[in-house]
C-alpha positions in Angstrom: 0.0 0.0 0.0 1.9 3.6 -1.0 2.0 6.0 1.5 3.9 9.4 1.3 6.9 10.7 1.4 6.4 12.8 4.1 5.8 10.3 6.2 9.5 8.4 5.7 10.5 12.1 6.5 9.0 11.9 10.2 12.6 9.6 11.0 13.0 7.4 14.2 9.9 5.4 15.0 11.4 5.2 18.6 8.4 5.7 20.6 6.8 3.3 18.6 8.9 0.6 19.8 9.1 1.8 23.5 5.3 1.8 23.1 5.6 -2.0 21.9 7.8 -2.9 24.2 5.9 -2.0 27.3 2.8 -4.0 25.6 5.0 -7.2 25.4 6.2 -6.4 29.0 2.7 -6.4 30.1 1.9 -9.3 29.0 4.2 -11.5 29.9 4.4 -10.0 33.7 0.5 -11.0 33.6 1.6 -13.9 33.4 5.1 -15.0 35.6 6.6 -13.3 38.6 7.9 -10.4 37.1 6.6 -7.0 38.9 4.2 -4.9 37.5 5.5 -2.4 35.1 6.0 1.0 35.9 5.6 3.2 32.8 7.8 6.5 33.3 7.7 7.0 29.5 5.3 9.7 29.0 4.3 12.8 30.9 1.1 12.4 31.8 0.3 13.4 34.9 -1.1 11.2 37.7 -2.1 14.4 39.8 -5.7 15.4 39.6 -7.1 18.5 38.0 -9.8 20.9 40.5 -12.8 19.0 41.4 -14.6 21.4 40.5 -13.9 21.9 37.3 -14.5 18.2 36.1 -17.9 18.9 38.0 -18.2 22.0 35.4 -17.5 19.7 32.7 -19.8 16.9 33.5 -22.9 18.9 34.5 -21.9 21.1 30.7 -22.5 17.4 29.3 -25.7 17.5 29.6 -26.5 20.3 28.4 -27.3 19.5 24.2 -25.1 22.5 23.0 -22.1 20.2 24.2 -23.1 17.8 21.2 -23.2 20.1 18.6 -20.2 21.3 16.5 -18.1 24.1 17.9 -17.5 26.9 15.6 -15.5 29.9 16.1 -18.2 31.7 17.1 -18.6 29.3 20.0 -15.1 30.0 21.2 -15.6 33.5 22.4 -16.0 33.4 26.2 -12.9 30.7 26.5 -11.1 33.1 24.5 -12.1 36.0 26.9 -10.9 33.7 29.7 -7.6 33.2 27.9 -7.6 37.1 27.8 -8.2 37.6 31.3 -5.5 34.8 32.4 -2.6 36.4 30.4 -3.4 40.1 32.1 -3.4 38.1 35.5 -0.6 35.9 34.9 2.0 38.5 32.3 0.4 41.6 33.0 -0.3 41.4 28.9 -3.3 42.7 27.6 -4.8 40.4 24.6 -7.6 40.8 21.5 -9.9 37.5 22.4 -11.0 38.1 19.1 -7.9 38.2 17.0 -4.9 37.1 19.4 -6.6 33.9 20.8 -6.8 30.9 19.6 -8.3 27.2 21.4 -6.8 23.6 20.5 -6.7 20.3 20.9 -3.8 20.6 23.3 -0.6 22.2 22.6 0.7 19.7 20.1 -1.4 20.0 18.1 -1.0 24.0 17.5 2.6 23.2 16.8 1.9 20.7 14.4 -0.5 22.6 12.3 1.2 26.1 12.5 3.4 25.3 9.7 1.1 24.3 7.5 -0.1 27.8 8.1 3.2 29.8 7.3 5.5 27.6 5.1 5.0 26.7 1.9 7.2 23.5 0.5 11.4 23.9 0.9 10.5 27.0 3.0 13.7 27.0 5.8 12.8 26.5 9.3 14.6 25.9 12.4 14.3 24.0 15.6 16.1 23.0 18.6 18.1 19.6 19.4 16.9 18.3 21.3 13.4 19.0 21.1 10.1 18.2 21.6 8.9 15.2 18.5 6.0 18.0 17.1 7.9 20.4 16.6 10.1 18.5 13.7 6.8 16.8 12.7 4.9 19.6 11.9 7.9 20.7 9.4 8.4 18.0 7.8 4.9 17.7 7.6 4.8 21.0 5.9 7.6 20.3 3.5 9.9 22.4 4.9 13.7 22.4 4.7 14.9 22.6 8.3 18.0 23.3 10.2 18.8 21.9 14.3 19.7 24.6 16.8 21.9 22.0 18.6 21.9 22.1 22.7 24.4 20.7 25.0 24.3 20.3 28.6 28.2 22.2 28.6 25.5 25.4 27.5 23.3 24.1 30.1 20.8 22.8 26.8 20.4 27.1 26.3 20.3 28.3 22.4 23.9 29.5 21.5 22.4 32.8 19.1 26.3 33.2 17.7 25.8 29.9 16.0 23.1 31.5 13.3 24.6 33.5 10.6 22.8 36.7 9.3 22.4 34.2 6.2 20.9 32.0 7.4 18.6 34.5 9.9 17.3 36.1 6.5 16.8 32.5 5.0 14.3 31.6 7.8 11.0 31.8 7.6 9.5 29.5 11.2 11.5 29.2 14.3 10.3 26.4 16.7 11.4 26.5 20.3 10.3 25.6 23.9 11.4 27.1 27.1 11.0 25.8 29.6 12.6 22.7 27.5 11.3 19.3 26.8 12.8 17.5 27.1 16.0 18.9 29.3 13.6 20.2 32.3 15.8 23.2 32.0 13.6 26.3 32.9 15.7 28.5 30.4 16.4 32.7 30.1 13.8 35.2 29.3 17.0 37.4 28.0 17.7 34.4 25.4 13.8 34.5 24.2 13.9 38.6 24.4 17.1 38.4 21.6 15.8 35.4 19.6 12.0 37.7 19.2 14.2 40.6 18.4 16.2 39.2 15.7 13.4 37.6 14.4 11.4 40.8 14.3 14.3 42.5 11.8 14.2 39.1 9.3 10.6 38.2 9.6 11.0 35.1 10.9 7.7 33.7 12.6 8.9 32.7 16.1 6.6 29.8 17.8 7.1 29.4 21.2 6.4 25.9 23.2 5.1 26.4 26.7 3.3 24.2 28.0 5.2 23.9 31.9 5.6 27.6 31.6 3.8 27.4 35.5 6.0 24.3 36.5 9.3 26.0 37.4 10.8 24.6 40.8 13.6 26.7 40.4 14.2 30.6 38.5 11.3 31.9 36.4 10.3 30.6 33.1 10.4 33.0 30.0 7.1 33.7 27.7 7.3 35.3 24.4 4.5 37.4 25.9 7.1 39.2 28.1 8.9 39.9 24.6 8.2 43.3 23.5 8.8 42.1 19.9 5.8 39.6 20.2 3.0 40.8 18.0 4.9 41.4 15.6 6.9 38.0 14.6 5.4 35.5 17.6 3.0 32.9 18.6 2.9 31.1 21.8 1.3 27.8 22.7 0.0 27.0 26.4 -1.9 23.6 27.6 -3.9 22.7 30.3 -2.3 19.0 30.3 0.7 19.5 32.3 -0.3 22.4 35.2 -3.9 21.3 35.5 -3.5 17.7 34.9 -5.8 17.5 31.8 -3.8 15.5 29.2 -6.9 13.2 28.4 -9.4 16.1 28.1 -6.6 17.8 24.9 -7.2 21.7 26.2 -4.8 24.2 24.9 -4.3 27.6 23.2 -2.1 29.6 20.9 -1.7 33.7 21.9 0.3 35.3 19.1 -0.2 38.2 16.2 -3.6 38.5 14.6 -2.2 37.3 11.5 -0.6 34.3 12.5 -3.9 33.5 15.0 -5.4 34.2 11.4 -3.3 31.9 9.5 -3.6 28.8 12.2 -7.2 29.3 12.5 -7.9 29.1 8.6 -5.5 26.0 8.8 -7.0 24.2 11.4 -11.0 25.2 9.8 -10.2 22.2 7.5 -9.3 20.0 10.2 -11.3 20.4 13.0 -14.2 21.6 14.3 -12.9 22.5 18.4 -13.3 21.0 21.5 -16.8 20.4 23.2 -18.1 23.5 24.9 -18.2 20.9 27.8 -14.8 20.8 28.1 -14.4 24.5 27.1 -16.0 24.8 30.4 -13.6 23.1 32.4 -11.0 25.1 30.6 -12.6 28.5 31.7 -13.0 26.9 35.1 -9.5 26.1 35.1 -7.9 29.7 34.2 -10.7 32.0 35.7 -11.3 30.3 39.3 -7.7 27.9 39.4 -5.0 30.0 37.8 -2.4 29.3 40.6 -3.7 25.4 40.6 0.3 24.8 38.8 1.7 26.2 41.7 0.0 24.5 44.2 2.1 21.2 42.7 5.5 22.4 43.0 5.4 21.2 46.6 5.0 17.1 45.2 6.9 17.8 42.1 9.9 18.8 44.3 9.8 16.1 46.9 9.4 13.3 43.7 12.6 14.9 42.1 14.8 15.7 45.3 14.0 11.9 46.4 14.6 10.5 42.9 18.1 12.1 42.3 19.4 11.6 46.1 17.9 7.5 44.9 20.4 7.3 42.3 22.8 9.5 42.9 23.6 7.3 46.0 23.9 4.2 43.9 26.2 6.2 41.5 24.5 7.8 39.0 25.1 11.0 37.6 21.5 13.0 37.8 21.5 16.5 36.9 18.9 18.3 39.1 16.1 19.4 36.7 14.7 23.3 37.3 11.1 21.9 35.9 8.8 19.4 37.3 7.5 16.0 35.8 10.9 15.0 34.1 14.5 14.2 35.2 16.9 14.1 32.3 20.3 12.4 32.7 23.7 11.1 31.0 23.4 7.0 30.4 25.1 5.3 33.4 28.6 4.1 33.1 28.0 0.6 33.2 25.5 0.9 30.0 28.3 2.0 28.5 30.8 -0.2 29.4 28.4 -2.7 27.7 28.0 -0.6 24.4 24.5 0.2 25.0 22.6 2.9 23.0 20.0 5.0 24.5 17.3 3.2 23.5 19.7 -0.2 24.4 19.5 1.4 27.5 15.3 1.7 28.1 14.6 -1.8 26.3 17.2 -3.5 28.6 16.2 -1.8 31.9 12.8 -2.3 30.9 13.6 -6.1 30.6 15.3 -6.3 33.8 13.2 -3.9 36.0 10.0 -3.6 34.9 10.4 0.6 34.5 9.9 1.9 30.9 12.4 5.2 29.9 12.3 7.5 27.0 15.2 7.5 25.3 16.9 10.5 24.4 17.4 10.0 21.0 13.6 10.2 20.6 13.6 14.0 20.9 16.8 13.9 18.3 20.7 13.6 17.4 21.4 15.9 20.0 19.3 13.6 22.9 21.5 10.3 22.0 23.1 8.5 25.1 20.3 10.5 27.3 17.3 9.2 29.2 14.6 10.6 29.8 12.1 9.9 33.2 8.5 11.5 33.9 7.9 12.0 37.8 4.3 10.5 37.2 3.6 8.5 40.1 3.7 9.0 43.8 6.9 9.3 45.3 7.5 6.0 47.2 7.1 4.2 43.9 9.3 6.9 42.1 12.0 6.2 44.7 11.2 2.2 44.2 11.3 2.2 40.5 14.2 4.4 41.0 15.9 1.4 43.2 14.8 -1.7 40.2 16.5 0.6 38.2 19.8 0.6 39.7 19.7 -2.7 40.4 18.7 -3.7 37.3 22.5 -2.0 36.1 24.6 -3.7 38.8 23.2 -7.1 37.6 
């Protein structure tokens, strides 16, 4: 059966396999002694959202608007919610109207945004590594693309002096994330401020990542809405996944210039037709009585990381502390490479031997090979256990 060329362009099917691997896992630990597994893979929370917002959302069931299509009509009082939380949260006042723009979570803004600005062989840059979307959605759009590549001896930060004038005027998109998935480095609103300005003299469209922008534990996270430069190059994409623990419910917006809100919205009219004004509900509940609900997690985030990294660090590890909740990030051990192991040797083997599925690095690119990647997704004694198979699982 044909399928296109774009696709073979999408590279390493490396989730796909750590998503088949955990499958086998289960099944053969339903049936032997092996312990259960403990899936560390992704970042979905296993906090939970406001009750009263999934009360919102389930009495806004039943109501028979909530069946019907959503046009953009529809989306106005989420959209004046979205307003309201960017005056309370940057002290940034926003068009509802024409700077706002609901989706079906985060990823999927960054996905469809180039089809929106770039036309085929247009140049576009991200980071390395990065976030999977934000390469997917250019190669989706046929675009010819060039890696920003981050190294922990920069701390993973963007080094500016690395991107000639040239190739500033050849760009057209710019895909970043701060703070950075999947480093959990919180990253430099100075280094955001200079990447919007330079963008701003070459017209270069500037999209900004942020979903954990409200899960720092440590310095303050940048926002291209604190870039004076914004309306005029930028577009930023928030999510109510990661800081309200609504990853199932796919809630999120882009805030950015009119014409690029334009540009996605026209882009996304042949695709979909919005979220449920049920959930649209929540969401509103969420950002107008909740808006410090983030916050209010740091406190578990910080004891699951602190306990984590003191875990392995004892047995030898080397853990840089992550500045953002949900993920640690860290070097592969020294006896995986005394064996030769890969990253993604690494997570298939330890998932083998301990039950705990990884990410490996090279799933978020070149730039994340001989890394690991762990989400802080469960509660802490079983963070600190898996972090103990783990270990153990190495020494064997």
């Amino acid at each position: 059966m044909p399928t296109s060329k774009r696709l073979a362009s999408l590279g390493s099917a490396v989730f796909a396999r750590v998503d088949a691997a955990k499958q086998a896992y289960r099944l053969e630990a339903s049936s032997s002694v092996r312990p259960d597994l403990v899936d560390l893979s992704i970042g979905s929370s296993d906090l939970r959202p406001p009750a009263a917002l999934l009360d919102s959302m389930a009495s806004a069931v039943m109501e028979s608007s909530s069946s019907s299509y959503c046009l953009q009509a529809g989306l106005r009082p989420f959209h004046a919610a979205v307003a309201d939380w960017c005056r309370y949260r940057f002290d940034v006042a926003v068009d509802p109207d024409h700077e706002v723009q609901l989706l079906v979570g985060s990823q999927e803004g960054t996905a469809h945004l180039p089809l929106a600005v770039l036309d085929p062989g247009d140049a576009a840059m991200h980071l390395d590594p990065c976030y999977p979307s934000h390469t997917g959605g250019l190669h989706l759009a046929g675009a010819r693309t060039t890696a920003l590549s981050l190294s922990p001896e920069n701390d993973w930060r963007p080094d500016l002096t690395t991107i000639s004038p040239q190739l500033w005027d050849q760009l057209k998109l710019f895909v970043l994330g701060y703070p950075h998935n999947p480093s959990a480095r919180v990253g430099d609103q100075e280094d955001l401020n200079r990447i919007t300005a330079i963008a701003a003299r070459h017209d270069v469209v500037i999209a900004h990542d942020n979903p954990y922008v409200d899960l720092a534990l440590d310095g303050e996270p940048p926002s291209l809405l604190q870039a004076s430069n914004w309306r005029e190059c930028g577009i930023e994409f928030f999510s109510l996944s990661k800081g309200w623990c609504l990853g199932g419910f796919r809630l999120g917006f882009a805030v950015g210039a009119a014409p690029l809100i334009a540009a996605l919205r026209r882009a996304k009219a042949v695709i979909d037709f919005n979220q449920s004004l049920a959930l649209q509900q929540g969401a509103i509940q969420a950002l107008q009585r909740f808006p410090d609900w983030p916050r209010q997690l740091h406190p578990t985030y910080r004891e699951r990381r602190d306990r984590v990294v003191e875990t392995l660090r004892a047995r030898g590890w080397s853990i840089p502390c992550p500045e953002m909740a949900m993920y640690l990030w860290f070097p592969l051990p020294d006896a995986a490479h005394r064996r030769g192991w890969s990253d993604e040797d690494a997570a298939r083997e330890l998932l083998q031997r301990s039950g705990v599925a990884l990410t490996p690095g090279s799933g978020f690119g070149v730039g994340g090979r001989q890394w690991l990647r762990m989400a802080l997704v469960r509660p802490v004694n079983e963070l600190v256990d898996a972090a103990s198979r783990l270990a153990d699982a190495m020494d064997d």
